[in-house]
C-alpha positions in Angstrom: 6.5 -6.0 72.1 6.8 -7.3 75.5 8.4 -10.7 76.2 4.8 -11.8 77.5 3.4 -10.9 74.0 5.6 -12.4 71.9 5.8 -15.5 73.2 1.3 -15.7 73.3 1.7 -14.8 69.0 4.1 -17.4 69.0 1.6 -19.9 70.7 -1.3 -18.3 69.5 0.1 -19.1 65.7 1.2 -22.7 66.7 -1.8 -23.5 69.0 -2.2 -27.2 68.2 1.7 -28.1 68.5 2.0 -25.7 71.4 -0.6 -26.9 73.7 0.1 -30.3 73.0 3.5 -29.6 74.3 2.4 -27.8 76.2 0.5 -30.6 78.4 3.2 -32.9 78.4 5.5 -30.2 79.9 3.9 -28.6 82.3 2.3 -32.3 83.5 6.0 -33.3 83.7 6.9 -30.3 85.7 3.6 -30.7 88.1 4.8 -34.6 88.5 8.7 -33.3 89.8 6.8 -30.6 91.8 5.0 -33.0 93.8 7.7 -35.5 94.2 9.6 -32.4 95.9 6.8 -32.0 98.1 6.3 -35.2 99.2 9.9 -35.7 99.3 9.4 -33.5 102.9 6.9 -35.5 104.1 3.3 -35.6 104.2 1.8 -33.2 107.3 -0.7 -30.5 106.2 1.7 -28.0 104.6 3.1 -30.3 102.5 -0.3 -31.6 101.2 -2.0 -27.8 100.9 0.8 -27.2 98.5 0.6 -30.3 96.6 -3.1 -29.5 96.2 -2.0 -26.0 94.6 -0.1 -27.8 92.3 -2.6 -30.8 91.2 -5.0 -28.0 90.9 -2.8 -26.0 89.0 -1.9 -28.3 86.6 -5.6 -29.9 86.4 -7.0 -25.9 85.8 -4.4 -26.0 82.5 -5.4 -29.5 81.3 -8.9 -28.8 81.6 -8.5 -25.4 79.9 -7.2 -26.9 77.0 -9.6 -29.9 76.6 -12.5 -27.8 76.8 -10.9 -25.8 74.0 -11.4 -22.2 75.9 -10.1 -19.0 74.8 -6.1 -19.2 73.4 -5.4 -16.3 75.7 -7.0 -18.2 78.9 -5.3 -21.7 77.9 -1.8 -19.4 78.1 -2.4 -17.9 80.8 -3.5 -20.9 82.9 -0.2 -22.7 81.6 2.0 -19.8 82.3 0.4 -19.9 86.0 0.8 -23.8 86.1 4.2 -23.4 85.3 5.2 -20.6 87.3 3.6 -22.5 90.1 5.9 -25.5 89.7 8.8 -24.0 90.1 8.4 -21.8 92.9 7.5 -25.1 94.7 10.2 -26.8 93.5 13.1 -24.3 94.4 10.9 -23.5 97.6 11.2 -27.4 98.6 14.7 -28.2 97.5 16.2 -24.8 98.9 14.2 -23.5 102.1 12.6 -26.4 103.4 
């Protein structure tokens, strides 16, 4: 099984603990990511990517409230997430 799969089972299995986590974390991580944005200012690059990020994260909330497909809710988080960080590392080391 691929890395990808294994960790959806383990989610998928868990679902209530995991998502709940789940919104905490990657909220937390969408919260640093836009402090490192703003950190750079506020002109219009700055603020297109902090709407990537608020959308992002608001994309895996919503997923999660409106109780969608497991699969959907991962996927959105994994996005959320993945997201995050490459603005994170992209604001701290390049910019």
């Amino acid at each position: 099984m691929t890395l990808y799969q294994t960790t959806f089972d383990i989610f998928n299995r868990n679902y209530m603990g995991s998502a709940a986590m789940a919104v905490i974390g990657q909220s937390c991580l969408g919260g640093a990511a836009a402090m490192y944005v703003l950190a750079n200012g506020t002109s219009i690059p700055q603020m297109i990517q902090l709407a990537i990020i608020v959308l992002a994260c608001v994309f895996a909330n919503t997923s999660i409230l409106a109780q969608m497909k497991h699969k959907v809710v991962f996927n959105l988080l994994l996005l959320s997430s993945i997201l995050s960080v490459v603005f994170i590392l992209l604001n701290t080391l390049i910019l």
